[in-house]
BAZA-81091 format. One record per residue (C-alpha): residue in three letters; x, y, z; residue number from 1. Coordinates in Angstrom, 1 decimal, padded with zeros to 4 digits. Example, Ala and Ser with C-alpha at 12.3 -4.5 7.8 and 13.67 -1.06 7.14 Angstrom:
# BAZA-81091
SITE,aa,px,py,pz,i
SITE,ala,012.3,-004.5,007.8,1
SITE,ser,013.7,-001.1,007.1,2
***
This chain:
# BAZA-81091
SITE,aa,px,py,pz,i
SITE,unk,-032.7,013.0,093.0,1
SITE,unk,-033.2,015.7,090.4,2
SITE,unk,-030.0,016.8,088.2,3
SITE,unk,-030.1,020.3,086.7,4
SITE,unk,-029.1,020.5,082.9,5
SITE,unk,-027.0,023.5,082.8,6
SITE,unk,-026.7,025.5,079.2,7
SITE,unk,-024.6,027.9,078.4,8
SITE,unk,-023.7,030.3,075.7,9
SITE,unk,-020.4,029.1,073.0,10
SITE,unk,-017.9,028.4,072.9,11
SITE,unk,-017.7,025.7,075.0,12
SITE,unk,-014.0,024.2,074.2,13
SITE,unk,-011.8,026.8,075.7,14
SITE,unk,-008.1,027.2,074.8,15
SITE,unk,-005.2,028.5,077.1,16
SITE,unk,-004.5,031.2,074.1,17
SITE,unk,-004.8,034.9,075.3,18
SITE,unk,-004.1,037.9,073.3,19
SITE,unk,-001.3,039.1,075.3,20
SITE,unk,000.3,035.2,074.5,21
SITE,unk,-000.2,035.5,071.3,22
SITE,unk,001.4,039.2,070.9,23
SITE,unk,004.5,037.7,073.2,24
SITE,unk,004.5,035.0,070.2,25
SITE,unk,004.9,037.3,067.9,26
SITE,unk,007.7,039.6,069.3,27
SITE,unk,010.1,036.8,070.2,28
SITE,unk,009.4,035.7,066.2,29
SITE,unk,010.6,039.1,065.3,30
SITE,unk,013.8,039.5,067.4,31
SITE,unk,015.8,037.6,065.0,32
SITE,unk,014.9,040.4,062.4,33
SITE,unk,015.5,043.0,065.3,34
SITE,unk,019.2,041.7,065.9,35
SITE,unk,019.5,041.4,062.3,36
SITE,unk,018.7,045.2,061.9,37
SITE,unk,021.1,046.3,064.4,38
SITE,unk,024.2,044.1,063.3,39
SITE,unk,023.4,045.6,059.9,40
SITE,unk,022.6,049.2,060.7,41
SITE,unk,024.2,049.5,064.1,42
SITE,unk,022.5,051.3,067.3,43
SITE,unk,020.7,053.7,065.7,44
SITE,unk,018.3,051.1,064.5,45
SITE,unk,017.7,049.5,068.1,46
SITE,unk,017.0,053.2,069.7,47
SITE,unk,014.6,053.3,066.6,48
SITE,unk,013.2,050.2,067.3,49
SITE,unk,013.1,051.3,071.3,50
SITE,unk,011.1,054.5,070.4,51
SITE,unk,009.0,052.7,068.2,52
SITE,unk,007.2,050.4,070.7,53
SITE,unk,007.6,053.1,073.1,54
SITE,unk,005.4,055.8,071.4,55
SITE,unk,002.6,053.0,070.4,56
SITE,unk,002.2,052.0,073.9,57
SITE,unk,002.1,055.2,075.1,58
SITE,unk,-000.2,056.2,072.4,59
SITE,unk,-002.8,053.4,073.1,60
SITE,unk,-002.4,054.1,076.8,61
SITE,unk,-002.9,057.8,077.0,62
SITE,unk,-005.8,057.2,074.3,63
SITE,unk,-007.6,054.7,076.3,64
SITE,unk,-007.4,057.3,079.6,65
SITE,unk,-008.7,059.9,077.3,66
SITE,unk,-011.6,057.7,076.2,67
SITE,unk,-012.6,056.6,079.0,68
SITE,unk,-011.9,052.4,078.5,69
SITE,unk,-010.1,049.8,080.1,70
SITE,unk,-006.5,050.2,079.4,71
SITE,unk,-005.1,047.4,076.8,72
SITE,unk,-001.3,048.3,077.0,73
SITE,unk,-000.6,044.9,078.6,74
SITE,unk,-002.0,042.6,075.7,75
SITE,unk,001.3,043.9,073.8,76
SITE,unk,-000.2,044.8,071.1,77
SITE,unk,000.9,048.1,070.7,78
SITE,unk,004.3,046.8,071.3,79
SITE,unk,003.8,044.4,068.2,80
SITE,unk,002.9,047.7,066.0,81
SITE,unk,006.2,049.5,067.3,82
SITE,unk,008.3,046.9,066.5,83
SITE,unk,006.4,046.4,062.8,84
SITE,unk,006.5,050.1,062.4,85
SITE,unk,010.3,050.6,063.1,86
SITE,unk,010.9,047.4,060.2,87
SITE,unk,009.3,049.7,058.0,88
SITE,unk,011.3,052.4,058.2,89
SITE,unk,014.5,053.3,057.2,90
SITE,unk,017.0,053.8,060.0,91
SITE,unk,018.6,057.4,058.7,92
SITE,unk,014.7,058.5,059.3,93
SITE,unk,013.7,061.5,061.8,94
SITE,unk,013.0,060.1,065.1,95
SITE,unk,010.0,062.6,065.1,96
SITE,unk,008.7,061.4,061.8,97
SITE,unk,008.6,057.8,063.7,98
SITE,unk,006.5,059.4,066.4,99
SITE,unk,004.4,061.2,063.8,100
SITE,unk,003.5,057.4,062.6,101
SITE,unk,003.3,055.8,065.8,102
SITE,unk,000.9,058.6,066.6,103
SITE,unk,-001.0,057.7,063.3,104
SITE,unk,-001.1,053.8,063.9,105
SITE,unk,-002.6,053.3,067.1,106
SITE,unk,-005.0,056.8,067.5,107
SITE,unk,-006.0,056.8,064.1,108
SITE,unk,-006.1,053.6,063.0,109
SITE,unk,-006.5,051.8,066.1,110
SITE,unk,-008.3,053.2,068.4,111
SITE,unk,-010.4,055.2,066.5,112
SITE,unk,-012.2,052.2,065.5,113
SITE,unk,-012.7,050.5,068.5,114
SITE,unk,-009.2,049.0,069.3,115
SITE,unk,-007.8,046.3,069.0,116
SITE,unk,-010.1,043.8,066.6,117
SITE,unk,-011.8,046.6,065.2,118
SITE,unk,-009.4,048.1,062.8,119
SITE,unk,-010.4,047.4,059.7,120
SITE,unk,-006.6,047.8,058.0,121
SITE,unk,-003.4,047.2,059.0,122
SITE,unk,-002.1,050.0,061.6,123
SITE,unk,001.8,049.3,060.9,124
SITE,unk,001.6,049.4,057.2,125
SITE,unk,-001.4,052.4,056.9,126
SITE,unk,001.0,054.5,059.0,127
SITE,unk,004.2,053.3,056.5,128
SITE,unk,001.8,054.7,053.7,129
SITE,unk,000.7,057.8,055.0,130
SITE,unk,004.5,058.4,055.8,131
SITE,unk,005.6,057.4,052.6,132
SITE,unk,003.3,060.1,051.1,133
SITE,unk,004.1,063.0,053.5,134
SITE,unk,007.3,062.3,053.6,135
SITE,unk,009.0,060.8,050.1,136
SITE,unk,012.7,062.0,050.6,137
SITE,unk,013.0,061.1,054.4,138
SITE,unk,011.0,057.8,053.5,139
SITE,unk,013.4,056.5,050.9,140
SITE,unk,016.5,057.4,051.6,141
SITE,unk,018.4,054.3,052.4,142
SITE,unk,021.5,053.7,054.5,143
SITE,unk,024.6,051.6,053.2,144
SITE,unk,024.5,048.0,056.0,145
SITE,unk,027.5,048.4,058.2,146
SITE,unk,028.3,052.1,057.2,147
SITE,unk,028.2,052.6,061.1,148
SITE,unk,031.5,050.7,061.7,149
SITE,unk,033.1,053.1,059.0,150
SITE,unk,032.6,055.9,061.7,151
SITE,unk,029.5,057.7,059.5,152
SITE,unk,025.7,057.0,059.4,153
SITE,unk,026.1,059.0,056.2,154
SITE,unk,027.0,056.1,053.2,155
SITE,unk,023.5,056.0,051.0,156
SITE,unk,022.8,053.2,049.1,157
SITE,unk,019.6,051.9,046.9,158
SITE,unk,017.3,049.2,047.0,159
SITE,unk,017.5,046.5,045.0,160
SITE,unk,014.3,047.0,043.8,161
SITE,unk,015.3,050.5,042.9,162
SITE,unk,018.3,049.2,041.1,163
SITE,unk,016.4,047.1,039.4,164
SITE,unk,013.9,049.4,038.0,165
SITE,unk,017.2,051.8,036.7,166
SITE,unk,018.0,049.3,035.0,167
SITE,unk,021.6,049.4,037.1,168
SITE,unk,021.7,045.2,037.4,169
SITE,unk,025.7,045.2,037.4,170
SITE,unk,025.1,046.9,040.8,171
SITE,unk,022.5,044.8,042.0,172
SITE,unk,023.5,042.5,045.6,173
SITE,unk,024.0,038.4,045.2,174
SITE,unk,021.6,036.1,046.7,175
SITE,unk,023.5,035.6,049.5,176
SITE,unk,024.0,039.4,050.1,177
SITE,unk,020.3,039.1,050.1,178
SITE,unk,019.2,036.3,051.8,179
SITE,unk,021.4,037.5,054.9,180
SITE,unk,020.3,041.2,054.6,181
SITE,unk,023.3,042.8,053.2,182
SITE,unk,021.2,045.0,051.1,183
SITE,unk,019.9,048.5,051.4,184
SITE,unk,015.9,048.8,052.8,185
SITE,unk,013.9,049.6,055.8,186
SITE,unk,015.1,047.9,059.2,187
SITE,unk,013.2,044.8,059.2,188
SITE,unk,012.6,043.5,055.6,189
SITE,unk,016.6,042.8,054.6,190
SITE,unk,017.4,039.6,056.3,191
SITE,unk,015.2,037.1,054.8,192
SITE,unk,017.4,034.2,057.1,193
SITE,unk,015.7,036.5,059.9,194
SITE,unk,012.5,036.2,059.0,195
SITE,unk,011.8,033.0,058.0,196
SITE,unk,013.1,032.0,061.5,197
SITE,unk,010.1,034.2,062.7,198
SITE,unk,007.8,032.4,060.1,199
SITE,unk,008.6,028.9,061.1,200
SITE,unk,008.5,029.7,064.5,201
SITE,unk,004.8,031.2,065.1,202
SITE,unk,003.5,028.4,062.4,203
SITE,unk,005.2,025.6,064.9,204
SITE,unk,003.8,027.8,067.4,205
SITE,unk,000.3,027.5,065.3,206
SITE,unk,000.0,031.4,065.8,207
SITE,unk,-000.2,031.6,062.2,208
SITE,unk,-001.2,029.4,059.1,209
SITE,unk,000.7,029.0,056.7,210
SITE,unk,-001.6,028.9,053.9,211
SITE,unk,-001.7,033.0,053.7,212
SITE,unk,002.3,033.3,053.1,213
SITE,unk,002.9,030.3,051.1,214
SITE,unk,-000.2,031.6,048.7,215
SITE,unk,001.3,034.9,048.9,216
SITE,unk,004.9,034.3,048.1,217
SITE,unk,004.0,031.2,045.8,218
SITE,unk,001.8,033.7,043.6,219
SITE,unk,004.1,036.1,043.4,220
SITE,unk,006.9,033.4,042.3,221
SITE,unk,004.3,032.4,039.5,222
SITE,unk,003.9,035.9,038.9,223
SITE,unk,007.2,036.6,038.7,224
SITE,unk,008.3,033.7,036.2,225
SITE,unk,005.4,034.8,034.1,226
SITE,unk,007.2,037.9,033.6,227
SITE,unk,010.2,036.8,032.7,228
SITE,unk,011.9,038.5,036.0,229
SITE,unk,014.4,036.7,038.4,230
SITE,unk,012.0,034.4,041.0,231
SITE,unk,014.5,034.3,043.6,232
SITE,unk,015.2,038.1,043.7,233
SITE,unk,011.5,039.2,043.6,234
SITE,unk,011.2,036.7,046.3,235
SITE,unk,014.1,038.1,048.5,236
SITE,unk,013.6,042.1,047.6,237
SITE,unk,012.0,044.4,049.1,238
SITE,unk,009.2,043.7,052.1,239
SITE,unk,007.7,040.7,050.4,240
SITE,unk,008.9,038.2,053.2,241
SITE,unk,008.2,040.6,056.3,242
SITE,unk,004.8,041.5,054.5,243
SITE,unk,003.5,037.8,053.7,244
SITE,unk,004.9,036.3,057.2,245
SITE,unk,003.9,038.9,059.5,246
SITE,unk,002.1,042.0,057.8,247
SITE,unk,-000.4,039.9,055.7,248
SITE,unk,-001.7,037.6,058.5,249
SITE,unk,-002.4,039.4,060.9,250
SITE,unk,-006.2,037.9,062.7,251
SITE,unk,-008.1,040.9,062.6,252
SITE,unk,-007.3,042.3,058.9,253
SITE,unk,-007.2,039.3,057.3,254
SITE,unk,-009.9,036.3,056.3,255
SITE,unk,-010.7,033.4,058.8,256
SITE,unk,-011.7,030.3,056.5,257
SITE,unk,-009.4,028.9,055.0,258
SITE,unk,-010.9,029.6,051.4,259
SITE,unk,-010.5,033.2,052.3,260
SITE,unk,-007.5,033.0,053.5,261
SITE,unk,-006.2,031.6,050.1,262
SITE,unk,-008.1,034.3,047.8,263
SITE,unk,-006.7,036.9,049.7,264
SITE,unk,-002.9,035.5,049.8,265
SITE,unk,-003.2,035.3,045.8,266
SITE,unk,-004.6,038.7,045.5,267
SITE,unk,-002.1,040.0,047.4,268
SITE,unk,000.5,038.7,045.1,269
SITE,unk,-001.2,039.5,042.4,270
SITE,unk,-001.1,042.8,043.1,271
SITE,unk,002.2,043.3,044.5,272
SITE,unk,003.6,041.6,041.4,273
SITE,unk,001.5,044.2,039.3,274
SITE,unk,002.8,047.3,041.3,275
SITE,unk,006.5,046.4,040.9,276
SITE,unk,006.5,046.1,037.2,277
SITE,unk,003.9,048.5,035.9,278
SITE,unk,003.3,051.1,038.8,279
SITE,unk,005.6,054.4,039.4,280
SITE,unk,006.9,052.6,042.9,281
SITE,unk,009.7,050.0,042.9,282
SITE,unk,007.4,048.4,045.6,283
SITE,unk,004.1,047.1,046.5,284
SITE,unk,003.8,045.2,049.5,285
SITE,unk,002.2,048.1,051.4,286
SITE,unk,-000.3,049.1,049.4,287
SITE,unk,-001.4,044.9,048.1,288
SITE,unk,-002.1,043.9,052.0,289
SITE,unk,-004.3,047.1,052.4,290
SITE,unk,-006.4,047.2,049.4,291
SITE,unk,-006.7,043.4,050.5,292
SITE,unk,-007.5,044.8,054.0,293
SITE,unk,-010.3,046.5,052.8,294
SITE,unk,-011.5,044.0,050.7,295
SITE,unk,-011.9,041.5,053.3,296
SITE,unk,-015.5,041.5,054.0,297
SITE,unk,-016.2,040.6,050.7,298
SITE,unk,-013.8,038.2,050.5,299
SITE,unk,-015.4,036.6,053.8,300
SITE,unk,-019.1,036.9,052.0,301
SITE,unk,-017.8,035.3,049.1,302
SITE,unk,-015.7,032.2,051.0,303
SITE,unk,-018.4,031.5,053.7,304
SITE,unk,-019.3,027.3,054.2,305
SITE,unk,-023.0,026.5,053.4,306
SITE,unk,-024.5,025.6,056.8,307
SITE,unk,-025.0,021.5,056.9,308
SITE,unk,-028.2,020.4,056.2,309
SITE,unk,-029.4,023.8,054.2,310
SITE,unk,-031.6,023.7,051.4,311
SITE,unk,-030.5,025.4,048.4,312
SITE,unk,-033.9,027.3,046.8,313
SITE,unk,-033.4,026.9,043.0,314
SITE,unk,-034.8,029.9,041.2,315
***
């Protein structure tokens, strides 16, 4: 009796990992830095937060309609841009500024390209930077943590990164201050405790690997005792831990071997360190992931395995 040999195209191992798990993976990684945001900032911040996911989702729906394709509101990732947008914005900012970068994330620098896996950048953080450069003032005026229970929304601080760079170190927040959040910044990047509970989680959850953050944050640290600056506070300022946890790995914008994956988490230290201490800005997360973005390919070309077995022609 004759048996048929069946073939069929790769890949043949097949996991149980969809997009839409993956995405869900990801938002319950960031709800500690979501409640963190709103016991810090108070409502305001979880109706910017709401607003946030809502605009990208309708955004990638109402653009898919418009183009014609199948819809992909339901892999959440849309909802994952919301939610990184709103951690990148301060919570005193215009709610139609928000829109104006939700708008901007997923039309322009989603879907425009293809959707999701063809973006070639990060949506969340492009749309922080084109913010940032239309909007200066509204984009860096920071709100005072728990001003809200004081009855005003009103109480301005600085970042520490901004205090640092006046020079103003008698006013600058403890490490504990820090390390819980109690500091002035955008919604999301305050509470380190927050998000390294989001880290560990999606690298137990092996959503992640952890070789692009530790590189990241390690370089950085080196970077940072090189120049004689305080390890622990360069570590803790800013959007370094949001940007190396969740900004910095995400699949599409970032390298898949594992070579790759470490070039690109040095650069991106590298060049955050740079910005901070010689560039005009206090910060540098934004701008280090998406020159790193763009620099992917190469990166890839550069970090590729020799196939097995290949002959090497010397010249």
């Amino acid at each position: 009796m004759e048996k048929k040999l069946i073939v069929s195209a790769s890949p043949h191992l097949r996991s149980g990992a969809t997009t839409q798990k993956i995405m869900l993976d990801v938002i319950i990684a960031l709800v500690p830095a979501a409640a963190a945001s709103v016991i810090l900032f108070g409502p305001r911040a979880l109706l910017l937060i709401v607003l946030c996911v809502a605009s990208c989702v309708l955004c990638e729906y109402l653009c898919r309609r418009v183009m014609k394709r199948e819809n992909t509101v339901m892999d959440l990732s849309a909802a994952v841009t919301g939610l990184l947008l709103a951690f990148n914005l301060p919570v005193s900012i215009n709610p139609l500024i928000a829109v104006f970068g939700c708008v901007t994330a997923i039309v322009v620098v989603k879907q425009m390209f293809g959707g999701i896996g063809q973006n070639f950048v990060n949506p969340a953080l492009t749309a922080r930077i084109i913010l940032m450069t239309s909007f200066p003032s509204k984009m860096t005026t920071w709100t005072a943590p728990f001003a809200y229970l004081n009855g005003t929304d009103a109480a301005t601080t600085a970042t520490p990164l901004a205090l640092s760079a006046q020079g103003a170190t008698d006013s600058l927040p403890g490490y504990l201050d820090m390390f819980l959040g109690v500091r002035g910044g955008c919604l999301g990047e305050t509470c380190t405790l927050a998000l390294l509970l989001g880290g560990i989680y999606l690298i137990a959850r092996r959503v992640i690997s952890p070789v692009i953050p530790v590189c990241y944050l390690g370089t950085a640290a080196v970077m940072s005792l090189l120049l004689g600056r305080d390890v622990l506070f360069d570590l803790m300022a800013g959007g370094l831990m949001i940007g190396a946890i969740f900004m910095a790995t995400d699949y599409t914008t970032s390298p898949i071997t594992r070579k790759g994956k470490i070039i690109y988490g040095i650069g991106c230290g590298v060049l955050t360190m740079l910005i901070r201490v010689f560039g005009s800005l206090p910060e540098g997360v934004s701008f280090s992931i998406v020159i790193l973005n763009i620099l992917v390919p190469l990166i890839e070309r550069i970090s590729l395995p020799k196939p097995f077995g290949k002959e090497t022609v010397k010249q």
